[in-house]
C-alpha positions, -999 to 999 in steps of 0.1 A, spaced: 501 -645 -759 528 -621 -756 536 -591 -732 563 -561 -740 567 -545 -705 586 -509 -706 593 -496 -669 580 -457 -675 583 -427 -658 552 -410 -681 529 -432 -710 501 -421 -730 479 -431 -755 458 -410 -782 434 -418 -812 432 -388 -834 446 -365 -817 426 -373 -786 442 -387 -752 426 -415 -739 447 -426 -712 480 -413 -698 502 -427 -670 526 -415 -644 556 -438 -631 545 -478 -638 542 -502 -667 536 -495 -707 521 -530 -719 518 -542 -754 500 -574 -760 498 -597 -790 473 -629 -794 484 -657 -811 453 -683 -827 464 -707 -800 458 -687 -770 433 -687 -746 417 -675 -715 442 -692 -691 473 -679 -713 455 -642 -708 451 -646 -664 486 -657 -666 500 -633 -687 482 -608 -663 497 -624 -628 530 -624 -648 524 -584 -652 514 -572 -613 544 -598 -602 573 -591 -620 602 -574 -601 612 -545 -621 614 -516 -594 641 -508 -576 640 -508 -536 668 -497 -511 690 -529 -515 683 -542 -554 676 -530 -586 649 -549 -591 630 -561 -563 596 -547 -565 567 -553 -586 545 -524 -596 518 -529 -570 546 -527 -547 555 -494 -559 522 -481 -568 526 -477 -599 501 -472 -630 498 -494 -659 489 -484 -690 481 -511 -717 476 -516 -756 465 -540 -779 496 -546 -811 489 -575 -833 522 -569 -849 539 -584 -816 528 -615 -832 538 -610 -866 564 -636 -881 595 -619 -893 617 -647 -894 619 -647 -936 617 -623 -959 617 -583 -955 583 -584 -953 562 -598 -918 537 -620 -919 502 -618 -898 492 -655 -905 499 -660 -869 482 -635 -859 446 -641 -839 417 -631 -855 396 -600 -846 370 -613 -824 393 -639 -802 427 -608 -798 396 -588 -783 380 -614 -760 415 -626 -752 425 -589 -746 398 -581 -724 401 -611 -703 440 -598 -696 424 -568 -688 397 -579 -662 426 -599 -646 444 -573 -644 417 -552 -629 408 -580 -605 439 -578 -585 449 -539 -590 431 -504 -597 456 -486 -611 448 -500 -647 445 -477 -683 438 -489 -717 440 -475 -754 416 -484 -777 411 -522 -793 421 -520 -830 427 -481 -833 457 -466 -846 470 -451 -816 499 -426 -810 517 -439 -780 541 -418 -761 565 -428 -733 594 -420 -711 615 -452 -706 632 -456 -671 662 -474 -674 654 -483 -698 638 -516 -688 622 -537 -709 611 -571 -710 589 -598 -735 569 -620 -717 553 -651 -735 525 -674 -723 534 -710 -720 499 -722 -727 499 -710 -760 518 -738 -783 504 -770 -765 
């Protein structure tokens, strides 16, 4: 399971010309499923999320997570974080989880998430989205499960 982490000042996320969700300063999350992951690869990835230390404080740069700051996260479901690009000009999705097991997987990131902190949006599962976002920093980081290639 992956994790794109952009530190924000302002995210938000429409279908159709409709917002569903927007953010002040925080976390924009993308997450990609791989066929191999699983529940414990999603809790991780989710800990991983609320614990990272990407906020400044008075003495480093980045010494706070975002509960720390109270910050917002905003997150979305992108299969193609998972895509294989590593031939051709074209990517590949054969690595890519199918449907139902990216949802379940995507939810259960989600209720972890949710579990620890409030301050938690979401786009929409499978829906071409328009995502906007200010990047502070910018900072931005992939996180990958380690559960996911045993």
């Amino acid at each position: 399971m992956k994790a794109l982490l952009q530190r924000v000042t302002e995210a938000a996320v429409a279908v159709a010309g409709k917002q569903l969700a927007s953010i002040g300063p925080g976390l924009l999350v993308f997450v990609g499923v791989s066929p191999a992951d699983d529940a414990e690869a999603a809790r991780w990835l989710a800990d991983k999320t609320l614990r990272l230390r990407v906020f400044p404080d008075a003495h480093k740069p980045m010494n706070r997570d975002v509960m720390g700051v109270g910050g917002e996260i905003l997150v979305i479901s992108q299969f193609t974080l998972t895509a294989d690009t590593r031939r051709g000009r074209r990517p590949s999705f054969t690595g890519v989880a199918p449907p139902e097991q990216a949802q379940r997987l995507y939810q259960t990131y989600l209720e972890s998430l949710r579990t620890t902190y409030d301050a938690v949006s979401e786009g929409q599962f499978g829906a071409d989205m328009q995502v906007s976002l200010v990047n502070d920093g910018p900072v931005t980081f992939l996180l990958e499960s380690p559960f996911g290639d045993r």
